[in-house]
C-alpha positions in Angstrom: 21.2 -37.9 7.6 19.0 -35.5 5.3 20.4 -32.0 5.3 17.2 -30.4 5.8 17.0 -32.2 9.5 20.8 -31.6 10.4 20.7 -29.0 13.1 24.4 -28.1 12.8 23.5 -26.0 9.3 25.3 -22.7 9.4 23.0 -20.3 7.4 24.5 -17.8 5.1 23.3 -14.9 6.7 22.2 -14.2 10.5 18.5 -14.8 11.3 18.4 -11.0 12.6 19.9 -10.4 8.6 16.7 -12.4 7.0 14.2 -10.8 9.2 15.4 -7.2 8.9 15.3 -8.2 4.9 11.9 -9.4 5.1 10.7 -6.2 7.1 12.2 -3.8 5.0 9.8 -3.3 2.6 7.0 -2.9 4.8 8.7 -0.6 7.4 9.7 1.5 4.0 6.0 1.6 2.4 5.2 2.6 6.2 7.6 5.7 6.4 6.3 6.9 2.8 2.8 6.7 4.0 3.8 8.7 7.6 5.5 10.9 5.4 2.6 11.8 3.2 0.6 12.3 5.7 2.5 14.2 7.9 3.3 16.9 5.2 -0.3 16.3 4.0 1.2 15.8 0.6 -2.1 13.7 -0.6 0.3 11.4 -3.5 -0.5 8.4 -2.0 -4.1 8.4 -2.2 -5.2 12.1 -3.8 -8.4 12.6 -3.4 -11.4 13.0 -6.1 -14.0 15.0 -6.8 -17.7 14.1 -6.0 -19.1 12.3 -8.2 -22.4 12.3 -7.3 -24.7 15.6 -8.9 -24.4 18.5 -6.8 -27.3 20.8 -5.9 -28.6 23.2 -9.0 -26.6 21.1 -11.8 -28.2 18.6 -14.2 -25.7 16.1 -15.2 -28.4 13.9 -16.5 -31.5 13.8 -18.6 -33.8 11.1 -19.7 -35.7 11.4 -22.9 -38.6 9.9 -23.7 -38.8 7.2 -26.1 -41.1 7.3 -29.2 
């Protein structure tokens, strides 16, 4: 009998172990994200300034071409 069908495989590590493992990461990029936001820190996505042209500024001409 294969050892990938034998149902009487002990694992290293618990299931609840593996899944915690797996999770981790997530649950910790979660936190830093509550925690930005709750302190309204803005590192995790800092916002820009407006790119488009804003009322009374030129930020563009166009020349004419000879």
């Amino acid at each position: 009998m294969s050892e990938r069908t034998n149902p009487n495989v002990v694992h290293r590590f618990p299931p609840r172990v593996m899944l915690a493992v797996f999770l981790s990461p997530f649950i910790f990029v979660a936190i830093v994200q509550w925690i930005d936001y709750y302190f309204d820190l803005h590192t995790a996505n800092p916002m820009k300034p407006k790119q488009w042209p804003g009322d009374g500024r030129v930020h563009y001409t166009f020349e004419p071409l000879d």
